[in-house]
C-alpha positions as CSV (number, residue, x, y, z in Angstrom):
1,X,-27.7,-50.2,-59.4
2,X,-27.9,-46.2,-59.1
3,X,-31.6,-45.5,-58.8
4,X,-33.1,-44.1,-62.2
5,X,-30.5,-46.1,-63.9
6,X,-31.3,-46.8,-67.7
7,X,-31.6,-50.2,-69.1
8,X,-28.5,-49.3,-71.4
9,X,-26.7,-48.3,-68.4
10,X,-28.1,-51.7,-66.0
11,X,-26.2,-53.7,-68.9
12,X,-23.2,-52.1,-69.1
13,X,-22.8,-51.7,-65.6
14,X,-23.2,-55.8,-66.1
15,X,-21.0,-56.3,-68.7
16,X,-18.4,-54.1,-67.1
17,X,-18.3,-56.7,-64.0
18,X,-17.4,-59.9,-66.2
19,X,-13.4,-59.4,-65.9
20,X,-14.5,-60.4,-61.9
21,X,-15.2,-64.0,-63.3
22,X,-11.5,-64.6,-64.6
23,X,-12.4,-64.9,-67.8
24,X,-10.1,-63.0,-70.2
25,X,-10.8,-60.1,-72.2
26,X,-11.7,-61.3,-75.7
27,X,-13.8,-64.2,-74.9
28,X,-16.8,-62.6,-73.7
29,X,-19.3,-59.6,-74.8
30,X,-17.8,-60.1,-78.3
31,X,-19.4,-62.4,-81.3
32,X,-15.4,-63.4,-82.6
33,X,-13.8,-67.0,-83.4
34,X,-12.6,-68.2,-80.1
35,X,-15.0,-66.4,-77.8
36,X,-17.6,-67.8,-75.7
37,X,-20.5,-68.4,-77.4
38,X,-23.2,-68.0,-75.2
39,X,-26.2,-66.0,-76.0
40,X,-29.5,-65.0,-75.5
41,X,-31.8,-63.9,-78.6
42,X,-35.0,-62.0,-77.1
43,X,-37.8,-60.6,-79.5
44,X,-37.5,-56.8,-77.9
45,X,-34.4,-54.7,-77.3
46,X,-33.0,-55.1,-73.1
47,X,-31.2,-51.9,-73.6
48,X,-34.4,-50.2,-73.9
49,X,-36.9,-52.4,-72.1
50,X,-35.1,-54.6,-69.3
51,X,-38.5,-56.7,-69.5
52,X,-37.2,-58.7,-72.4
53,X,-34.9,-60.4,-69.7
54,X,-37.1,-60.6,-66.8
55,X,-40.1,-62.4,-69.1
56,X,-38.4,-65.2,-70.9
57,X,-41.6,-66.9,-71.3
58,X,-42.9,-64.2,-73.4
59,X,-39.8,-63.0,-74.8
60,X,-37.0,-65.5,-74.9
61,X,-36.6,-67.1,-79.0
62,X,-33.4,-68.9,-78.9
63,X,-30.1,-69.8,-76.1
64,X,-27.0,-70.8,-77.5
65,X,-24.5,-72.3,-74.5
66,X,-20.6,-73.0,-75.9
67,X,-22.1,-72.7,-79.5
68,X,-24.8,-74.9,-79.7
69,X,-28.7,-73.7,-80.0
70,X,-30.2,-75.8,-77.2
């Protein structure tokens, strides 16, 4: 990461590298029918405070893998 980066930036830098994992455009960093359906719901906002990721203990609610709330 380019020191000083933001946390908005750290995740779009992130989300930017996804097309290296072969997955096709359209089936992730969407919420659509036929997209993956994996998600993280965190009580803070990462692209602000990057600590809502790094503390799941403190901060993580809810995962959904392939569409299901585990």
């Amino acid at each position: 990461m380019p020191r000083g980066s933001t946390p908005s930036r750290i995740n779009k830098i992130h989300c930017q590298a996804c097309p290296l994992t072969g997955i096709t455009s359209g089936e992730i960093g969407t919420l659509a029918p036929g997209a993956h359906a994996d998600l993280l719901v965190v009580d803070g906002d990462p692209l602000t405070d990057l600590a809502v990721l790094t503390r799941p203990e403190r901060h993580l609610r809810h995962v959904v893998k392939a569409g299901a709330v585990l």
